[in-house]
C-alpha positions in Angstrom: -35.6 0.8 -5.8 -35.7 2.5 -9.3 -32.3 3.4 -11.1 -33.1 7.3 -10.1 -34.1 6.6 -6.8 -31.0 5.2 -6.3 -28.6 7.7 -7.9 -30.6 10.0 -5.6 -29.3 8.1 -2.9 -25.9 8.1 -4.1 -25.5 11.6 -4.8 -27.0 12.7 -1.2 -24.5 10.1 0.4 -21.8 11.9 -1.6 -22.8 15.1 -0.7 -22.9 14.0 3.4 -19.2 12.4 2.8 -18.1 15.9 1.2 -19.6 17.7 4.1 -17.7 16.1 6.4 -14.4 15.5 4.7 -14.9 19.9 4.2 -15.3 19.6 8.1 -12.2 17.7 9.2 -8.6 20.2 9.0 -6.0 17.6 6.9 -3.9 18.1 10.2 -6.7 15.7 12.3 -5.2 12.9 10.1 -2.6 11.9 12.7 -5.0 13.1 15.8 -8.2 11.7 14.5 -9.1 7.6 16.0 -10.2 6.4 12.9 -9.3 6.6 9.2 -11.3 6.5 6.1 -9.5 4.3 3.1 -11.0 4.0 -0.3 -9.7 1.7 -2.9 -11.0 2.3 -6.3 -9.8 0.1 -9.6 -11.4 -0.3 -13.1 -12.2 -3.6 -13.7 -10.8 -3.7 -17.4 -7.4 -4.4 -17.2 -5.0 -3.2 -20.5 -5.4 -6.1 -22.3 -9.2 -6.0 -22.1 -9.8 -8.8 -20.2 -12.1 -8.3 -17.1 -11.7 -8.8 -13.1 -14.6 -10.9 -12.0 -17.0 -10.7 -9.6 -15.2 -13.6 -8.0 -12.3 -11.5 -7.7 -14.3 -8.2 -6.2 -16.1 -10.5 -3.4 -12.2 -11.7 -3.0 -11.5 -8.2 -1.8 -14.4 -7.4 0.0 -14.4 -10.6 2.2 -10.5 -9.9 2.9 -11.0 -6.3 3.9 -14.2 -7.1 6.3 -11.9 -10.0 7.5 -9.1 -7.6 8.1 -11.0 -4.5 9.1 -14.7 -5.7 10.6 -16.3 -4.1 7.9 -16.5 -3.1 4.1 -18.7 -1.6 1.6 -18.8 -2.4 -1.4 -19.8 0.5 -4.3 -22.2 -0.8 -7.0 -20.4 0.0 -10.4 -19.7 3.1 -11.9 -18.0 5.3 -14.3 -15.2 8.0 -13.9 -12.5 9.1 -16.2 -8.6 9.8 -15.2 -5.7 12.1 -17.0 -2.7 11.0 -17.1 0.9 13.2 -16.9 0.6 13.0 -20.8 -2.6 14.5 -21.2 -4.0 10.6 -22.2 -7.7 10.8 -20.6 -9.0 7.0 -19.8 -12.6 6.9 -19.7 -13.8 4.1 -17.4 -17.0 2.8 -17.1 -16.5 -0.3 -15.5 -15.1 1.0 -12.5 -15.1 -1.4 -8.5 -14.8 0.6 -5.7 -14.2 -0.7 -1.6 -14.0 1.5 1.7 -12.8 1.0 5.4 -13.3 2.6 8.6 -10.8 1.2 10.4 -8.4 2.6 13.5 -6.1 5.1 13.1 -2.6 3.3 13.9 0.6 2.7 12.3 -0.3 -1.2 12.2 -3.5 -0.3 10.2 -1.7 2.4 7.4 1.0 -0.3 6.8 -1.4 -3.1 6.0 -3.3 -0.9 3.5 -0.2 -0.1 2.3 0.8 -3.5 1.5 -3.3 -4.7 0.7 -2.6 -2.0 -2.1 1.0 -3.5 -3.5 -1.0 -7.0 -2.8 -4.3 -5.9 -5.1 -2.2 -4.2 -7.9 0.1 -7.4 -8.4 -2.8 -9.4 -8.1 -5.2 -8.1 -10.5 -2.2 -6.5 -12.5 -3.9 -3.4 -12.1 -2.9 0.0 -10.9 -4.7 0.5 -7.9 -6.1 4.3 -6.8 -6.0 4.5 -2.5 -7.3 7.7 -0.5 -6.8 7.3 3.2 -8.7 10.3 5.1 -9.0 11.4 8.8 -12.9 10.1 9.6 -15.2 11.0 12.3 -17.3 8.6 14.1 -20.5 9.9 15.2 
């Protein structure tokens, strides 16, 4: 698949994820079964050096251990602000989300997977956890 191709694909699967986050009322987070968590890091830590690819296929294999399932984004770029104003441009960004049951068990161990990730890859760690439909 060509490089445009596939950020065709990307953007449409952005655009179906958008349309249904737009559809879900934030108060279906403690009605809805299942949850949607996204864990996205850059891959450059402060001091320059890199997380591997030994460390990303860490993750994913814990998560689909933990979970049943995981995918896995293909790198990319994005850019953060912080309270300062200081804008961090990264373009070596790893990205991981979960479908995984909506229960107090579940948002506890995400919460501590996230504690777990930053202290291992000494990294601060960005974690959405959204209500999620399953069709």
């Amino acid at each position: 698949m060509s490089k445009a191709a596939l950020a065709v694909s990307f953007a449409a699967l952005a655009i179906a994820v958008a349309a249904l986050a737009i559809s879900l009322n934030p108060a279906d987070m403690h009605t809805s079964s299942h949850i949607r968590v996204d864990i996205i890091f850059s891959t450059v830590r402060d001091d320059g050096s890199v997380i591997g690819e030994d460390a990303l296929y860490e993750i994913q294999r814990e998560l689909a251990e933990e979970f049943g399932g995981v995918t896995r984004y293909p790198p990319f770029s994005g850019s953060s602000v912080e309270a300062d104003g200081t804008i961090h441009d990264g373009v070596n960004n790893a990205g991981f989300f979960v479908v995984a049951q909506n229960t107090p068990e579940n948002m506890e161990k995400f919460e501590a997977y996230k504690e777990t990730l930053e202290a291992r890859l000494d990294k601060s760690v960005f974690m959405t956890i959204s209500p999620s439909a399953i069709a």
